[in-house]
Structures are given as structure tokens and as C-alpha cells.
mmCIF file of the N, C-alpha and C atoms, coordinates in Angstrom:
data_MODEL
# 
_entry.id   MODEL 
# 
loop_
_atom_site.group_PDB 
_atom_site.id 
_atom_site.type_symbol 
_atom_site.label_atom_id 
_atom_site.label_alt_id 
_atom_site.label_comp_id 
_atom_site.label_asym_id 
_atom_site.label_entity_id 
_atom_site.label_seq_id 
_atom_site.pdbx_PDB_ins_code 
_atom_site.Cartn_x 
_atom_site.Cartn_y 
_atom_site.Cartn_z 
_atom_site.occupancy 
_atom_site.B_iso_or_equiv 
_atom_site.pdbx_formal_charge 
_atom_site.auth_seq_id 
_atom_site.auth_comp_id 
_atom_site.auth_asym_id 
_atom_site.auth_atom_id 
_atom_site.pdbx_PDB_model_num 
ATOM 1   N N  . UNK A 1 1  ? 9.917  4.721  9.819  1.00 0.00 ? 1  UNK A N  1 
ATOM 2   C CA . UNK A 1 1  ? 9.874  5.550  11.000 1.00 0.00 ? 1  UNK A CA 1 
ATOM 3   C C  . UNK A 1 1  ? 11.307 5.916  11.401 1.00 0.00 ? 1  UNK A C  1 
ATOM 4   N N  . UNK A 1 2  ? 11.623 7.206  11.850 1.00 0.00 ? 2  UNK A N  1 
ATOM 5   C CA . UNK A 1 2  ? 12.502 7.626  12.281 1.00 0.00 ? 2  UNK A CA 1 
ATOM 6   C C  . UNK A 1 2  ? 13.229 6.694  13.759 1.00 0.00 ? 2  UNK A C  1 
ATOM 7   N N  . UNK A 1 3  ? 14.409 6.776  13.903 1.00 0.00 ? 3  UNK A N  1 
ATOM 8   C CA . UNK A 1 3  ? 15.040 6.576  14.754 1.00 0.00 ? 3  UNK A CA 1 
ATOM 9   C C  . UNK A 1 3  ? 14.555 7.312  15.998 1.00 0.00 ? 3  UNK A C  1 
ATOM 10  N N  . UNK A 1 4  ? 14.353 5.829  17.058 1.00 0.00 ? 4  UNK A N  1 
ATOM 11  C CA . UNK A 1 4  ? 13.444 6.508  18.490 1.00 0.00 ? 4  UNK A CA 1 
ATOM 12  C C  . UNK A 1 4  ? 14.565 5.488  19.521 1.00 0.00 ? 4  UNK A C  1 
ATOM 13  N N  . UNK A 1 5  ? 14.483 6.913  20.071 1.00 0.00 ? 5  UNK A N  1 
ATOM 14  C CA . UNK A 1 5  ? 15.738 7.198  20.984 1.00 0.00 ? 5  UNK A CA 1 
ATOM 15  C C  . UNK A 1 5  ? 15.166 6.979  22.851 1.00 0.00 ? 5  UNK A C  1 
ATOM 16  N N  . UNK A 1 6  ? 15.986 6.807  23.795 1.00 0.00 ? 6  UNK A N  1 
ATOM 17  C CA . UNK A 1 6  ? 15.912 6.566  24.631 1.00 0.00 ? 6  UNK A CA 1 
ATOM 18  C C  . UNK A 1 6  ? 15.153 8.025  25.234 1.00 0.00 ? 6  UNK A C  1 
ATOM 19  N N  . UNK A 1 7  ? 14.228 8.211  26.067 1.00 0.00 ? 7  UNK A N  1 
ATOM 20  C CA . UNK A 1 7  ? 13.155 9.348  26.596 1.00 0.00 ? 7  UNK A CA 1 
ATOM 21  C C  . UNK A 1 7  ? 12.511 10.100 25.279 1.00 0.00 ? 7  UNK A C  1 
ATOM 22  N N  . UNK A 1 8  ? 12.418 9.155  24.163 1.00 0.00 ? 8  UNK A N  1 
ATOM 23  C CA . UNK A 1 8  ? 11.555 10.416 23.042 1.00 0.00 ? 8  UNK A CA 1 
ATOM 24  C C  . UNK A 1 8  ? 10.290 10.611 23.362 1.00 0.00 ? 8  UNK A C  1 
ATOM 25  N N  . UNK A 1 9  ? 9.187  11.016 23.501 1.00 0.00 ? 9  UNK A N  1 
ATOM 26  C CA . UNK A 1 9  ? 8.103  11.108 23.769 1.00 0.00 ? 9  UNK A CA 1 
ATOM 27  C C  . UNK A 1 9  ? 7.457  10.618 21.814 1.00 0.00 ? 9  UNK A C  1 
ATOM 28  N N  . UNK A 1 10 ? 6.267  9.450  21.995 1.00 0.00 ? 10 UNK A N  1 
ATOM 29  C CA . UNK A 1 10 ? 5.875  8.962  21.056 1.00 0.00 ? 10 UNK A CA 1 
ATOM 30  C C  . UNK A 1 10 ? 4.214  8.849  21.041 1.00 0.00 ? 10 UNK A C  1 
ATOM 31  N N  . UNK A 1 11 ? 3.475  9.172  19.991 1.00 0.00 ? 11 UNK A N  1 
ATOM 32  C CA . UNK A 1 11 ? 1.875  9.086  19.854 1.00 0.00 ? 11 UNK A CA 1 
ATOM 33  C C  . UNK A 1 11 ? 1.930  7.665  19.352 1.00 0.00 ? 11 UNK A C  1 
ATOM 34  N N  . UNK A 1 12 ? 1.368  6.841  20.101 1.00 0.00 ? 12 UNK A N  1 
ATOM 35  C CA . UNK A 1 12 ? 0.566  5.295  19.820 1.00 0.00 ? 12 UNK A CA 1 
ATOM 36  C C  . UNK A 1 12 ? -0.395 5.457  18.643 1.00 0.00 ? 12 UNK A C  1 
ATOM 37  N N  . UNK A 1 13 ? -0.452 4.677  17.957 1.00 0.00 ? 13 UNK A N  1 
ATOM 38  C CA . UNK A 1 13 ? -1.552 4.116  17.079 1.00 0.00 ? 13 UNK A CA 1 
ATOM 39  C C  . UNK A 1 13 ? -3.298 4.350  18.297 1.00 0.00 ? 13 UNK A C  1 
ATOM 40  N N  . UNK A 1 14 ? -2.991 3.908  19.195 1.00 0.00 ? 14 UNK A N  1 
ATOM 41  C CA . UNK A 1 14 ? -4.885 4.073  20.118 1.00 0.00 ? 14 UNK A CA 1 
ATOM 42  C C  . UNK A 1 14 ? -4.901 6.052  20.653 1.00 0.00 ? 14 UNK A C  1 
ATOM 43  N N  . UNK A 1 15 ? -3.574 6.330  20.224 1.00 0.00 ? 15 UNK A N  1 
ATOM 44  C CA . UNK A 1 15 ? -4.078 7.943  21.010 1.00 0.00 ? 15 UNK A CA 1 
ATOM 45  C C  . UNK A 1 15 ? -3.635 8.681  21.743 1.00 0.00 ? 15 UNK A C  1 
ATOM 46  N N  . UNK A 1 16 ? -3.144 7.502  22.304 1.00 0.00 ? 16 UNK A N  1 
ATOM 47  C CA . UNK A 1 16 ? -1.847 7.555  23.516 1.00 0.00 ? 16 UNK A CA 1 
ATOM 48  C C  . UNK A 1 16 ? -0.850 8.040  23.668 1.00 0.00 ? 16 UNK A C  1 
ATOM 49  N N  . UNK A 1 17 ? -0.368 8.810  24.801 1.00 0.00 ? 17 UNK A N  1 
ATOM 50  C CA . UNK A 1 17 ? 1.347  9.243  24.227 1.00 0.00 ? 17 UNK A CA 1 
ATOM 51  C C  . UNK A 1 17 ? 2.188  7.909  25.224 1.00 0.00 ? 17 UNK A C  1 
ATOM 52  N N  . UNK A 1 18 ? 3.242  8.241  24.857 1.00 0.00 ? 18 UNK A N  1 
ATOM 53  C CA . UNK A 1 18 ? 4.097  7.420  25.646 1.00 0.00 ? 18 UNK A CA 1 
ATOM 54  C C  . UNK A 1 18 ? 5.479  8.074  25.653 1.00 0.00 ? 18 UNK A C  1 
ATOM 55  N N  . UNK A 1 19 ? 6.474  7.776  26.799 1.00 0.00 ? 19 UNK A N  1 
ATOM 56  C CA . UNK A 1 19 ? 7.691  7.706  26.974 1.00 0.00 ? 19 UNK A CA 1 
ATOM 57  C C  . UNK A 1 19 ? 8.657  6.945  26.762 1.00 0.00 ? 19 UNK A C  1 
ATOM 58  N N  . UNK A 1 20 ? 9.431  6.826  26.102 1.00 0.00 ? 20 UNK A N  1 
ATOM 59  C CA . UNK A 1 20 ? 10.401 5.580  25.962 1.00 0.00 ? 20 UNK A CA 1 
ATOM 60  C C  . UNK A 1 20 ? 11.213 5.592  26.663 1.00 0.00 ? 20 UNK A C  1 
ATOM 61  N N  . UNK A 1 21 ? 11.489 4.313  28.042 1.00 0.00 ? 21 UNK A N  1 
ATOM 62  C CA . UNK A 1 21 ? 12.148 4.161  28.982 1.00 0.00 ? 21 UNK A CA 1 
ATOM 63  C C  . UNK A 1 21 ? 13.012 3.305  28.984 1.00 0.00 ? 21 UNK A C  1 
ATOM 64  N N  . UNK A 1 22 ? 12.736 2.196  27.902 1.00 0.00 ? 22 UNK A N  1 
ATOM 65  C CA . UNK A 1 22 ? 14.300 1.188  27.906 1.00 0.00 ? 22 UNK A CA 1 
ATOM 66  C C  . UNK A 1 22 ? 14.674 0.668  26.560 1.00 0.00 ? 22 UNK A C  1 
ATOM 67  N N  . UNK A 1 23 ? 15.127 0.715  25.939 1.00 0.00 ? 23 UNK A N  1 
ATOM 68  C CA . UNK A 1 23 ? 15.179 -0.190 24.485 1.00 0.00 ? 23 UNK A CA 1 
ATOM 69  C C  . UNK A 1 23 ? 15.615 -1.537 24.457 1.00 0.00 ? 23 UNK A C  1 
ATOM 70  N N  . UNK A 1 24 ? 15.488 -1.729 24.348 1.00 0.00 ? 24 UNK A N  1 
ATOM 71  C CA . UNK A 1 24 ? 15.635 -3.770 24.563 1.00 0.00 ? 24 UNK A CA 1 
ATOM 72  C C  . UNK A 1 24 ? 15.807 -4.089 23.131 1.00 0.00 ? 24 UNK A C  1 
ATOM 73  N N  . UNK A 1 25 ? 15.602 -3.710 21.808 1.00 0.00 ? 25 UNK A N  1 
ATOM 74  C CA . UNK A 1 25 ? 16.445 -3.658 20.765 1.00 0.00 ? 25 UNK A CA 1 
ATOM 75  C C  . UNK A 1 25 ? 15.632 -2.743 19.861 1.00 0.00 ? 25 UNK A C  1 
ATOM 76  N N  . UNK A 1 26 ? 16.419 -1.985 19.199 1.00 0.00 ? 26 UNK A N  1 
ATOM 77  C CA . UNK A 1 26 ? 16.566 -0.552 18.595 1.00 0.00 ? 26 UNK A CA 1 
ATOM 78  C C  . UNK A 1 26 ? 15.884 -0.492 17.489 1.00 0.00 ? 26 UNK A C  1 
ATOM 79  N N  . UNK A 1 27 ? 14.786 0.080  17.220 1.00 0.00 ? 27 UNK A N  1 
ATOM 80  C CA . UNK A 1 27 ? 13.825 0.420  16.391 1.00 0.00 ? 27 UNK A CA 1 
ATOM 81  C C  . UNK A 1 27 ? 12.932 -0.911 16.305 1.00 0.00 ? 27 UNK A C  1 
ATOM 82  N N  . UNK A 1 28 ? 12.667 -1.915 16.919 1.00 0.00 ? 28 UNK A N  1 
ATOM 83  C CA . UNK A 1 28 ? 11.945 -2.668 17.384 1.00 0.00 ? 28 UNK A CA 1 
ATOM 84  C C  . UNK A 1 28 ? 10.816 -3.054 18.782 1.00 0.00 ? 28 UNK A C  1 
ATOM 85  N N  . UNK A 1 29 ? 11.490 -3.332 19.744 1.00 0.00 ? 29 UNK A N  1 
ATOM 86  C CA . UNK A 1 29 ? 11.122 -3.718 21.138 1.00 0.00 ? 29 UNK A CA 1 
ATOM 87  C C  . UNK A 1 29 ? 11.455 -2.533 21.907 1.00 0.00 ? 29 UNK A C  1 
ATOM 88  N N  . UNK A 1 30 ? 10.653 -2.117 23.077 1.00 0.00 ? 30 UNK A N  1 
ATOM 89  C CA . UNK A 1 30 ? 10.707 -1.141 23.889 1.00 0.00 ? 30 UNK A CA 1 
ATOM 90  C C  . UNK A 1 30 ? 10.014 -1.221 25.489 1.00 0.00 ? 30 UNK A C  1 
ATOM 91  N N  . UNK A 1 31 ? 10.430 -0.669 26.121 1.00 0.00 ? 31 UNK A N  1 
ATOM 92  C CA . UNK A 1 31 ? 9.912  -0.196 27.383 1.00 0.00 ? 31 UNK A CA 1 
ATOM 93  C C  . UNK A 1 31 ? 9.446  1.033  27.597 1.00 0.00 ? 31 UNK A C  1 
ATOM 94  N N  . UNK A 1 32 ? 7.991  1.320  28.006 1.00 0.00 ? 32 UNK A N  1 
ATOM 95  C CA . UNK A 1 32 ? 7.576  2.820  27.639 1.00 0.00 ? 32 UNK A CA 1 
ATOM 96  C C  . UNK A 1 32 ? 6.820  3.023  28.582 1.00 0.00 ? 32 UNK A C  1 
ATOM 97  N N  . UNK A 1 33 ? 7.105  4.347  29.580 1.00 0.00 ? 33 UNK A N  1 
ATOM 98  C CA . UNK A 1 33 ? 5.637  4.403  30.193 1.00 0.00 ? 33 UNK A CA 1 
ATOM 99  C C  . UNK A 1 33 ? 4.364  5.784  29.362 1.00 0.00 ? 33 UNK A C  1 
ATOM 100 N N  . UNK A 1 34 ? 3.086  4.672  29.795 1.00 0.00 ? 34 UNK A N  1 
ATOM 101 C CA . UNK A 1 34 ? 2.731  5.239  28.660 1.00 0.00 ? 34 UNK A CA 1 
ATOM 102 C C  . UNK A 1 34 ? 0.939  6.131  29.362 1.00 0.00 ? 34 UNK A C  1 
ATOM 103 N N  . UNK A 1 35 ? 0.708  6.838  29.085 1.00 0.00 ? 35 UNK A N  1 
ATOM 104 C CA . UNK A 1 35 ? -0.083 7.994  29.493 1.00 0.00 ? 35 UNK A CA 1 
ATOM 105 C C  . UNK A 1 35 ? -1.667 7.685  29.175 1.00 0.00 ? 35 UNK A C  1 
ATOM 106 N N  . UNK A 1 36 ? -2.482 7.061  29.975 1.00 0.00 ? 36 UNK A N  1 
ATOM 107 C CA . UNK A 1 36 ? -3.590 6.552  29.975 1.00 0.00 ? 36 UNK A CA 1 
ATOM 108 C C  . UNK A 1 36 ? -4.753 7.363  30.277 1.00 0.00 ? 36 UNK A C  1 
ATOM 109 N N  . UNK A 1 37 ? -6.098 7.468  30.059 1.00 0.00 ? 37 UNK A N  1 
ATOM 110 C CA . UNK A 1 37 ? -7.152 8.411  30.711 1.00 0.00 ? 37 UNK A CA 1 
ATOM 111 C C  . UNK A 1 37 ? -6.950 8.059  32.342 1.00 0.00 ? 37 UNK A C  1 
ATOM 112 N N  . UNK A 1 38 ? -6.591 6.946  32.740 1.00 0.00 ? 38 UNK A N  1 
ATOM 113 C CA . UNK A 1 38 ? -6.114 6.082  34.444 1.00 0.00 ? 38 UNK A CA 1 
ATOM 114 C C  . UNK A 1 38 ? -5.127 6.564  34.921 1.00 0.00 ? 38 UNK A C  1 
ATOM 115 N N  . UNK A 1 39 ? -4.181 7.126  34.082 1.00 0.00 ? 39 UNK A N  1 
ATOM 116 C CA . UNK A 1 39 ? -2.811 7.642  34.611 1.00 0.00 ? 39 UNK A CA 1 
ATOM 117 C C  . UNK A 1 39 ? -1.644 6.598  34.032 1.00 0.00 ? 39 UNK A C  1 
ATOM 118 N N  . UNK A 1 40 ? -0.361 6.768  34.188 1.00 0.00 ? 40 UNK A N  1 
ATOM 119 C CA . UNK A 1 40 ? 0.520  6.279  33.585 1.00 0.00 ? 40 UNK A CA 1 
ATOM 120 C C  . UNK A 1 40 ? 0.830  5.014  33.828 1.00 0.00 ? 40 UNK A C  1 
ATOM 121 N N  . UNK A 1 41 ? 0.951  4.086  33.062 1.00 0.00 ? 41 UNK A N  1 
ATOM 122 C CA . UNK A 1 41 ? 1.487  2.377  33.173 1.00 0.00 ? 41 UNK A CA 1 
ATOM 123 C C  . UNK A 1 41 ? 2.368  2.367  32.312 1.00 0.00 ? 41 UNK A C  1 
ATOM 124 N N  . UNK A 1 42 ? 3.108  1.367  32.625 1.00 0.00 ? 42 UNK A N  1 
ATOM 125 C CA . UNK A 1 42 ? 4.979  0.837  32.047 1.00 0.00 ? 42 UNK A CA 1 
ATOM 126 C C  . UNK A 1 42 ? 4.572  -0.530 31.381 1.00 0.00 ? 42 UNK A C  1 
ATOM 127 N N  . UNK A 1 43 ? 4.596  -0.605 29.933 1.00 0.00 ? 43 UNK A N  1 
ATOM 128 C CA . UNK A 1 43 ? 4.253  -1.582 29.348 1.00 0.00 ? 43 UNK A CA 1 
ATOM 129 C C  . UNK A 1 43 ? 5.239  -1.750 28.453 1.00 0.00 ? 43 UNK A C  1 
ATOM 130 N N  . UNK A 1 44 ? 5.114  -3.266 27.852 1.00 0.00 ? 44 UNK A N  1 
ATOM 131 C CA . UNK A 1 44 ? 6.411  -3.551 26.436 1.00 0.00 ? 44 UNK A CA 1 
ATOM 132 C C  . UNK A 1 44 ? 5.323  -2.599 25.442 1.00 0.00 ? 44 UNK A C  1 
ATOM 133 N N  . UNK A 1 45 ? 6.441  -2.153 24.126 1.00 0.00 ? 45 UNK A N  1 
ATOM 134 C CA . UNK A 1 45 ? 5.743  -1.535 23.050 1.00 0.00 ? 45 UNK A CA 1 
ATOM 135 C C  . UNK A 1 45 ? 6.484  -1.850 22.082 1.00 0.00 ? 45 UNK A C  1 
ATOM 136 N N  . UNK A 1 46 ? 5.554  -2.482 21.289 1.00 0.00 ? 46 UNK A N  1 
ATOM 137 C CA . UNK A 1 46 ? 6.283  -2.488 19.744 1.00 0.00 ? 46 UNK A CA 1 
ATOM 138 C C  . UNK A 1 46 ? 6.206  -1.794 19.012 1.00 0.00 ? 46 UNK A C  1 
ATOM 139 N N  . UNK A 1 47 ? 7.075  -1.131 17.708 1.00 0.00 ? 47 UNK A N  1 
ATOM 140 C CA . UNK A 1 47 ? 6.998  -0.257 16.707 1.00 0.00 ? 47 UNK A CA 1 
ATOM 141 C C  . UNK A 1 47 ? 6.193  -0.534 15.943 1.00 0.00 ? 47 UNK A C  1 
ATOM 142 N N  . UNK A 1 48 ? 5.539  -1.821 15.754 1.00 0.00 ? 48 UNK A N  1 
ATOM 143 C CA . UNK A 1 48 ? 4.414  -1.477 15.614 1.00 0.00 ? 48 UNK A CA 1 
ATOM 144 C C  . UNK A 1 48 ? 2.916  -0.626 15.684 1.00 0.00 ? 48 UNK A C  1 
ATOM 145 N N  . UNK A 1 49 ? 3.300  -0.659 17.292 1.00 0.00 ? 49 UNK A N  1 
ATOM 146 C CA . UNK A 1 49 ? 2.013  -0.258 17.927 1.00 0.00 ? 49 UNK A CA 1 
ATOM 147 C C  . UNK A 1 49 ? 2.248  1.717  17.821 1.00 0.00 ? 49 UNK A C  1 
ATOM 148 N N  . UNK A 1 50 ? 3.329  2.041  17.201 1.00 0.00 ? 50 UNK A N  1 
ATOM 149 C CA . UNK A 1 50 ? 3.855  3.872  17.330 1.00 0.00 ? 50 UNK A CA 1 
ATOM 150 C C  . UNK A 1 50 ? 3.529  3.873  15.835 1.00 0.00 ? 50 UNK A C  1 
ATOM 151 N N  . UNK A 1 51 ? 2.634  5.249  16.294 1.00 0.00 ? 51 UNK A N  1 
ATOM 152 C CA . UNK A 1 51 ? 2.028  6.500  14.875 1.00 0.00 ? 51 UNK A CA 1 
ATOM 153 C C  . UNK A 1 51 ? 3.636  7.227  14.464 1.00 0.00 ? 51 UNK A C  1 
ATOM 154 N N  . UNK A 1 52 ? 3.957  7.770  15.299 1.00 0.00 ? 52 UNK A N  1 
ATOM 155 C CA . UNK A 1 52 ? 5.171  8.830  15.060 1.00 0.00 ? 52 UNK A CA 1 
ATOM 156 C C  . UNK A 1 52 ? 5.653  9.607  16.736 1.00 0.00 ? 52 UNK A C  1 
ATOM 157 N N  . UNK A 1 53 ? 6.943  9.900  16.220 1.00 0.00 ? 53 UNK A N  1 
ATOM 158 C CA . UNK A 1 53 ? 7.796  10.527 17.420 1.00 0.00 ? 53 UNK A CA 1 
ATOM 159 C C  . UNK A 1 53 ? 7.608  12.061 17.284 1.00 0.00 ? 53 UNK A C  1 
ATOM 160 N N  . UNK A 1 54 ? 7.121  12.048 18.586 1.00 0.00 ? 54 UNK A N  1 
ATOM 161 C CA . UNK A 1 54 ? 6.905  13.762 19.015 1.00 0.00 ? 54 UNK A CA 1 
ATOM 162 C C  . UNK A 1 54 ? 8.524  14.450 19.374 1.00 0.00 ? 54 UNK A C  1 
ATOM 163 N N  . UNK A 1 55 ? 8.532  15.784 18.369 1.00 0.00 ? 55 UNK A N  1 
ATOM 164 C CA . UNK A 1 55 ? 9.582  15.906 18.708 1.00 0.00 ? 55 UNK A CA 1 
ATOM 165 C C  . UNK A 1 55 ? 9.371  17.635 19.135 1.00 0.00 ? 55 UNK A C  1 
# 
């Protein structure tokens, strides 16, 4: 996966988009708020859990 940068907008593995709001270490661990059918919540995200970066 490409290098994901601080505000990239990213599609989750469940569907989801998300924002990347803090990096806590770089192409690993993240802070994202992330875009729910409920509306937006601020959760940890692992690169795991990212399909690909919307660019």
C-alpha cells in the first residue's frame, strides 16, 4: 500500500471511508475519523483494516 499521509481520505476493508487525523506511526497505526451510516466516529485504525487511499 501506498504511503498514507496525514488528512488522506481512505476506503476501509467494511465500506467505510475514513479520514486520517493523526499518525501515531507511519504506514502502520492511525487516528481516523471515520464515516458511518450513524455519522462520523474517531477510532484507532490499522493498515490493516484500509482497502486503498482515495486520491
Amino acid at each position: 500500500m501506498e504511503n498514507i499521509k496525514l488528512y488522506d481520505r481512505v476506503l476501509l476493508k467494511d465500506g467505510n471511508r475514513a479520514s486520517i487525523v493523526e499518525i501515531y506511526e507511519p504506514d502502520k497505526y492511525f487516528i481516523a475519523d471515520i464515516d458511518t451510516k450513524d455519522g462520523t466516529v474517531t477510532e484507532d485504525l490499522r493498515v490493516e483494516q484500509i482497502e486503498k487511499v482515495l486520491r
